[in-house]
N, C-alpha and C positions, 0 to 999 in steps of 0.2 A: 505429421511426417517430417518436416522438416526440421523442426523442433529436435525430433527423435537423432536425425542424422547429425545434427550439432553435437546432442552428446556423444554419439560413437565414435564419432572423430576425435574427440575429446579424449573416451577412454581406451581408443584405439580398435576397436572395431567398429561393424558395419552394422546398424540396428536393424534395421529394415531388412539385410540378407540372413540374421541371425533368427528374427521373426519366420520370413521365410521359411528355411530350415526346420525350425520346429515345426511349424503346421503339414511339411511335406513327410516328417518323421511319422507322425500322427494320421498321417493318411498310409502309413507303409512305404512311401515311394524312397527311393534311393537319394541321395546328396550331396553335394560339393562341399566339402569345410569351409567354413569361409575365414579369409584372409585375414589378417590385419590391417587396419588402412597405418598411414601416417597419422599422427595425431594433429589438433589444430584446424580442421578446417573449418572454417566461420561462418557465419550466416548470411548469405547472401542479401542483403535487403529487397534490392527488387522482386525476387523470386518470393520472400516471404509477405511483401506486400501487392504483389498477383494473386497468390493466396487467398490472402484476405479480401480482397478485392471482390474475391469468386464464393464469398462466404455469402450465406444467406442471413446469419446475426448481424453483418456489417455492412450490409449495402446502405445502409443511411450513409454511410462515411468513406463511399469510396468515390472514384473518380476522379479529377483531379481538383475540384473549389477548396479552401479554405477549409480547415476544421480544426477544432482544439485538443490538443493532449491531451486534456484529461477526459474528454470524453469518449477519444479514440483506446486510452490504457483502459477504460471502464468498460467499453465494447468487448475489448480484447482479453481480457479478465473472465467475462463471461462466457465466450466464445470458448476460449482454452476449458474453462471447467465443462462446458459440453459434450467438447469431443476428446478429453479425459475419459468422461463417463462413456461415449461410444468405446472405447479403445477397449476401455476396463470390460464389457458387457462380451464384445471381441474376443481378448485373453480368456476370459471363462469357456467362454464356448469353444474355446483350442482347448484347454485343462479339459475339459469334459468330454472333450473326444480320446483327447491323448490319454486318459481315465475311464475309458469307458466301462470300465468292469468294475469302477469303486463311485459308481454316480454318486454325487452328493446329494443331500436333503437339499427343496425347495428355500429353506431358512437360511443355507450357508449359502447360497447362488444369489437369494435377496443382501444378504450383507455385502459379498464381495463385489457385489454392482456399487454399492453406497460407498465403498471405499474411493472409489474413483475419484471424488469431490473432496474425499478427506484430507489429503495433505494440499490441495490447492487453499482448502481454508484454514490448513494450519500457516502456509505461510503470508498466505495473502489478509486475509480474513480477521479483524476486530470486532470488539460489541463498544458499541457506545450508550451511555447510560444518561438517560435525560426523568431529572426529577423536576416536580412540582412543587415550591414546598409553602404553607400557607404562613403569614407572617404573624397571623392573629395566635394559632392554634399548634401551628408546626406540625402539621400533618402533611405524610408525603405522598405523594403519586410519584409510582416509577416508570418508565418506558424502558426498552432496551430496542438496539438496533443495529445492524451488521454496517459492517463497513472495508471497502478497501483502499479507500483511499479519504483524508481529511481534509476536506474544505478550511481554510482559515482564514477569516478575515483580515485584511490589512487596513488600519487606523491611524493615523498621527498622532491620535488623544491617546493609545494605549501607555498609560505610565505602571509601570510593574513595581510590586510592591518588596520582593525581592530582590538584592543587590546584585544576585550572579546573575540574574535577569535581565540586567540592563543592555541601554543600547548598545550597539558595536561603535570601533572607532570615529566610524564617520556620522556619528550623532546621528541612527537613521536605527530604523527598527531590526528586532531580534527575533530569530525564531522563536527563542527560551520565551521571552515577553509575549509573545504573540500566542505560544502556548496557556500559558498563565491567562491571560485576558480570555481566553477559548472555554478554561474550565470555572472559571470566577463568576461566583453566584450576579444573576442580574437578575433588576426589577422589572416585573413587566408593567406596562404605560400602563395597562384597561386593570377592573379588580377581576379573579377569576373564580366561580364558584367554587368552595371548598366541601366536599360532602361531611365533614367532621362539623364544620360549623353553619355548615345549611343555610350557609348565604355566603354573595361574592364579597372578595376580602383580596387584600394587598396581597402581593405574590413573587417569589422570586423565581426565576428558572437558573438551572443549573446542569452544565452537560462534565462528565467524567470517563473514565478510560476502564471499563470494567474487564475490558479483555484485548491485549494488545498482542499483532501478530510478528511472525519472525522478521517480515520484512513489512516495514513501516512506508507509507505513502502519505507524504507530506505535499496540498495541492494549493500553494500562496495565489489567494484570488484577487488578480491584477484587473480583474476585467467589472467596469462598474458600468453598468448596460443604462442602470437611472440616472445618473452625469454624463453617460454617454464619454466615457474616457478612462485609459489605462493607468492605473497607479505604476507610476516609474521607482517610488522610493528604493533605496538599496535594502536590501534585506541580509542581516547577516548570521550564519549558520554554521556551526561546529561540524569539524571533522568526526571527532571523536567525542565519545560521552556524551550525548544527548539524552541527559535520565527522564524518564516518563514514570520513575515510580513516583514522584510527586503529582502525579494526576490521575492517580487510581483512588478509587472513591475515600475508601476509610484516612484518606491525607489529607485530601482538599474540600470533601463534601460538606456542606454545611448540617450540621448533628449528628456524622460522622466521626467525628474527628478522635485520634487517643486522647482518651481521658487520664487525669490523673486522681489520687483516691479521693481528692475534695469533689472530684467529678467536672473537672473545670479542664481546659485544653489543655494538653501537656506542652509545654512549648520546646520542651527538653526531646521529645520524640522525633526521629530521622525517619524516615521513608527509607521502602527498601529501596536499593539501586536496580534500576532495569534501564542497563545500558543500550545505545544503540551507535552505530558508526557510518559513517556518511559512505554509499558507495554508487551512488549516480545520480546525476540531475539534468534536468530540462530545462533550458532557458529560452525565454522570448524575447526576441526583438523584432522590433516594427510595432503597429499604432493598435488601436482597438479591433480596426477591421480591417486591416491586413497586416501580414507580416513572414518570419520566420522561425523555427525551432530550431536550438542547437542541442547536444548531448554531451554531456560529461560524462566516462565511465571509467570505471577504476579498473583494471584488470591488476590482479596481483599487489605491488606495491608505486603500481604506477596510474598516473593521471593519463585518459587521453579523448579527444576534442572530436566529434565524430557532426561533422556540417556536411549532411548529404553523403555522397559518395567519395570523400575525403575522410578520412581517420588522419589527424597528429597528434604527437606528445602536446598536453595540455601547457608546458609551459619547462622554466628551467626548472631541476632536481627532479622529483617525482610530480610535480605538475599541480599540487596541492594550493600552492598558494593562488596562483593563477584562478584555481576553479572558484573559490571562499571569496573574491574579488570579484569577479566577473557580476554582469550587471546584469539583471534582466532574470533570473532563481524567478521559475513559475512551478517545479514538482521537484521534490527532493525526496529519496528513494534512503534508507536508511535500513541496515542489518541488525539484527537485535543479537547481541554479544553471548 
């Protein structure tokens, strides 16, 4: 609901009164037009975190202790595509009364229930692709697996083999690199049986991007629970063009890769581009086990700094340099162009 009233405001009316309206049409009753609001009005935090609060997917994480971003955006993720689907389930059964004389088939009533979830996993929603592949034999095993948001490790050892890859100015690690090391074939320690060659054998794992969503959730894991300490390194992260077509299978996979007629790696082949553009982040500061969250969010062509119940410009000009500077990048939120 609240959700709903951010866009009306937005697009200038009143969702909730507009809903209304229709179902009172649908029942025959009479009706008040409803108004225009002003455009803009925001979302209150407190009010949408009472909400939540009052959720039964989210009570592990209400109250007021400590808890981490990404597991409260992975609550919330879920929770949202839930009562999507209530809503969607909802809207039908207003079409079906305000229809009453053109009932649909049980077959279109089951589709437009499943619609519900559908564009939350067109934007939220990735597959990740994790092969097996044997070192003896080269046989593969595939998995596939949904995703909304990407864990990625952070390393010191990560060296990228790629020159646009490299570190950022302050000799400290790169998203691009961190990317790269994410998808780059690795050996596993133990041998693992391979069914092609019917005994255990060397083995690489390998994870790729076989399906990447509009809005990309990048979740830098600062938090190393077995040293028992937060990785502070800086991390540095593009505004703009963050390409991910280099980590879809047929570029990086190992026995994927374009061929050329000898049958050998083309090295002359480009990936396609799948651009993505920075338009908000989460940063932590304070120790392993306590601390605080700030927010980065773009609105428009503008940066701005949202710490609690305070919102300012991120910084001078549009706020951009400020944000690619700032210390402590634990989820980077990115738009697919």
């Amino acid at each position: 609901k609240i959700l709903l009233e951010y866009y009306g405001s937005a697009v200038g009316i009143d969702a909730i009164a507009a809903l209304e309206d229709q179902f009172e049409l649908s029942l025959g009753k009479t009706h008040t037009p409803v108004n225009p609001e002003n455009r803009g009005h925001p979302i209150i935090p407190s009010n949408l975190l009472a909400e939540i609060w009052k959720n039964r997917g989210m009570k592990h994480i209400s109250g007021h202790n400590q808890h981490d971003a990404q597991e409260f955006f992975n609550a919330f993720v879920d929770c949202l595509a839930t009562h999507v689907l209530a809503y969607q389930k909802s809207a039908q059964t207003m079409r079906q009364i305000m229809h009453e004389t053109q009932v649909k088939h049980s077959t279109d009533m089951d589709s437009g229930d499943k619609s519900g979830t559908d564009f939350l996993k067109k934007i939220f929603m990735g597959t990740l692709r994790s092969v097996l592949i044997c070192q003896e034999c080269g046989c593969k095993r595939t998995q596939t697996e949904s995703f909304s948001n990407v864990s990625l490790p952070l390393a010191k050892e990560i060296q990228p083999s790629d020159p646009e890859t490299r570190t950022s100015r302050r000799g400290k690690i790169s998203v691009r690199s961190v990317l790269e090391h994410f998808t780059r074939p690795e050996a596993l320690a133990d041998p693992v049986l391979c069914p092609s060659c019917n005994t255990k054998t060397k083995t690489l794992k390998q994870h790729t991007f076989s399906k990447l969503p509009q809005v990309l959730c990048l979740h830098l894991k600062r938090f190393d629970a077995s040293a028992n300490k937060k990785i502070t390194d800086f991390v540095s992260f593009p505004a703009y063009g963050l390409d991910m077509g280099k980590h879809l299978p047929h570029w990086c996979e190992q026995g994927l890769e374009v061929k050329d007629t000898n049958n050998n790696r083309d090295q002359s082949a480009k990936s396609p581009k799948v651009l993505y553009d920075l338009f908000g982040t989460v940063n932590h500061k304070g120790t392993l086990h306590q601390g605080h969250y700030v927010a980065n969010v773009k609105s428009g062509k503008r940066w701005y700094t949202c710490n609690d119940a305070f919102v300012s410009t991120a910084g001078e000009g549009n706020g951009v340099s400020e944000v690619l500077s700032s210390a402590g990048a634990y989820m980077l939120f990115y738009v697919k162009r």
